[in-house]
Wavefront OBJ file of the C-alpha trace (Angstrom):
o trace
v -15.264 -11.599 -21.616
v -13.794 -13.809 -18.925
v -13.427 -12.593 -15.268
v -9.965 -11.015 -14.434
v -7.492 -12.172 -11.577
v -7.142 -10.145 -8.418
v -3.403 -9.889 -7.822
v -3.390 -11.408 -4.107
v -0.594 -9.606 -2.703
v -1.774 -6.520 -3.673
v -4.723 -6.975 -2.246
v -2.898 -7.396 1.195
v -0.865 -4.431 0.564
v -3.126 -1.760 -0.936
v -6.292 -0.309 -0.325
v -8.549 1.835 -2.693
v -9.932 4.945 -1.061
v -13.651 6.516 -2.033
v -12.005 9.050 -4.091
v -9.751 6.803 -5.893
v -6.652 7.048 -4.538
v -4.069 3.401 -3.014
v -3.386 3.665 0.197
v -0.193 1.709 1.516
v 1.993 1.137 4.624
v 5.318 2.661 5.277
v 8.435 0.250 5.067
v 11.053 -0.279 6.947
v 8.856 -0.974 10.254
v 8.774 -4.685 10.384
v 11.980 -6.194 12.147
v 15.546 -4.591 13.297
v 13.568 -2.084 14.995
v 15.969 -1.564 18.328
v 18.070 0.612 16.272
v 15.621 2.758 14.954
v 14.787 5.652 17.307
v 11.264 6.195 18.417
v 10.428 9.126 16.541
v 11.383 7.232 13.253
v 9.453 4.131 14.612
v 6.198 6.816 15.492
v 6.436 8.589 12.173
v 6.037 5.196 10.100
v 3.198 4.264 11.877
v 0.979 6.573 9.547
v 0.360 5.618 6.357
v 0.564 7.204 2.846
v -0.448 7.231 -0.370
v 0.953 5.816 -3.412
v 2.397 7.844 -6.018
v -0.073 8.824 -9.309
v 2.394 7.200 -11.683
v 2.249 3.894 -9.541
v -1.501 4.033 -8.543
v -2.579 3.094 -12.020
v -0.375 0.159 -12.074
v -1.505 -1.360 -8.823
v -5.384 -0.410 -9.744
v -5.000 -2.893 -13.306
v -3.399 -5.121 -10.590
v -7.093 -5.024 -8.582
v -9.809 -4.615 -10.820
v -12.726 -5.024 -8.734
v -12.030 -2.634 -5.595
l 1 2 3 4 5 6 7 8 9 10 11 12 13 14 15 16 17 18 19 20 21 22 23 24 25 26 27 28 29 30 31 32 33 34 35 36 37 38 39 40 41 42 43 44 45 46 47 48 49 50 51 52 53 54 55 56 57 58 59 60 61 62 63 64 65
């Protein structure tokens, strides 16, 4: 069976934890950001998880991590 494709954006955008969960960044943090107050600014700094129903997608998307 031939190799399968990593999906290159996702690869940018999501990382696989040891325990199997995807790990993304918040949105909204990237430009327009003089409007936003600080707190809103600090609070997207963290990151999250992605949902269970959209972690499967995104894990067919990167096979190999």
């Amino acid at each position: 069976m031939p190799k399968l494709k990593t999906h290159k954006s996702s690869k940018k955008r999501f990382k696989i934890t040891g325990t199997g969960k995807v790990k993304r960044t918040n949105a909204y943090k990237n430009h327009i950001l003089t409007k936003k107050s600080s707190k809103r600014k600090r609070k997207l700094r963290k990151g999250d998880y992605v949902s269970a129903a959209d972690a499967a997608t995104v894990k067919k998307l990167m096979p190999y991590s």
